[in-house]
N, C-alpha and C positions, 0 to 999 in steps of 0.2 A: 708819718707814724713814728713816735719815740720808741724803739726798742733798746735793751739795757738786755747782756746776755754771759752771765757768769761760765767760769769754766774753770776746770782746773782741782776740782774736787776728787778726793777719793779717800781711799785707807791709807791711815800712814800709823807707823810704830808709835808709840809714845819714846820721845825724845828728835820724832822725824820733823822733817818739814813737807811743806808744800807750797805751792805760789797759783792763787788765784790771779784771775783773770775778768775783767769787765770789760765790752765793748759795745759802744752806745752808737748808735745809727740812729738817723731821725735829729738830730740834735747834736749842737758843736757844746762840749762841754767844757772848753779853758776858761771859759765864764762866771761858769758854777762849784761850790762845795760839791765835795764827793763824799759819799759814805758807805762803808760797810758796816753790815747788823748780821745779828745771828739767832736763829732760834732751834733751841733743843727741845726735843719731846719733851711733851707737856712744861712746857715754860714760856713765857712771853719773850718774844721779840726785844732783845737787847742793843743798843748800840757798841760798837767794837773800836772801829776807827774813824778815821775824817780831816780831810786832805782837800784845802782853803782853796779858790780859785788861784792864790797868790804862791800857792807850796807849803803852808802852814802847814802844822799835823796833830791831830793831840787821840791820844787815845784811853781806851778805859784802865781800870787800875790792871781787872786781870788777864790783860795781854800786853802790858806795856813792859817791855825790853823785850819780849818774845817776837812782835808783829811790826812788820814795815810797811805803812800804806805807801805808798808811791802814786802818779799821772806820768803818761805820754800822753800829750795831749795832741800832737802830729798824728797818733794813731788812734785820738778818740777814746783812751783806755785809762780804766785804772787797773792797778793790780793788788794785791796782799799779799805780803810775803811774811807765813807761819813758819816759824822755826820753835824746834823745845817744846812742841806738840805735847799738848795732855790729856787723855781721856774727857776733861771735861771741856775744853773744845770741842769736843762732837754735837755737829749744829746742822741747819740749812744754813746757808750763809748770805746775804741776799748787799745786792750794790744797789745805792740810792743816790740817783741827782738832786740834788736839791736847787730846782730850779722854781718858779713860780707854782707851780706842782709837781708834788714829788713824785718820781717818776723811779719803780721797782723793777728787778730783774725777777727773773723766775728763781735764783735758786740754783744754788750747788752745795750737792751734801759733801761732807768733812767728818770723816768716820776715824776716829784714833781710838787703835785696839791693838792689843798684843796675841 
């Protein structure tokens, strides 16, 4: 059984950071694209970043200089490192394998508030 298990959410100040956490069990992931998406109340599910089997990385316009995707792939993991946090970064945040089926975490909220 594929499980994908975020972690590393919480409140953080605007201008804080935080560093999410994916770990995938069920499945060896140096294989496949990784992605993180986000979705805030009442808004659809957006793509954020995405980290190539190869190490590539490209991310959307409004996180890019702010957000580092990263892999350990010895440990199975992706991570997301948010730095310069802004209110409108408050999301669930969710990690995707993109393996022959895409394969979703549960979820870690990411609350930025003063």
């Amino acid at each position: 059984q594929v499980r994908l298990v975020e972690s590393g959410g919480g409140l953080a100040q605007p201008g804080g950071s935080l560093r999410l956490s994916c770990v995938a069990s069920g499945i060896i992931i140096d294989i496949y694209d990784m992605g993180w998406y986000r979705q805030a109340p009442g808004k659809e599910r957006e793509w954020v970043a995405v980290i190539t089997s190869d190490g590539d990385t490209n991310y959307s316009d409004s996180v890019k200089g702010r957000f580092t995707i990263s892999r350990d792939n010895a440990k199975n993991t992706v991570y997301l490192q948010m730095n310069s946090l802004k209110p409108e970064d408050t999301a669930v945040y969710y990690c995707q394998c993109a393996s022959d089926y895409n394969y979703w975490g549960q979820g870690t909220q990411v609350t930025v508030s003063s």
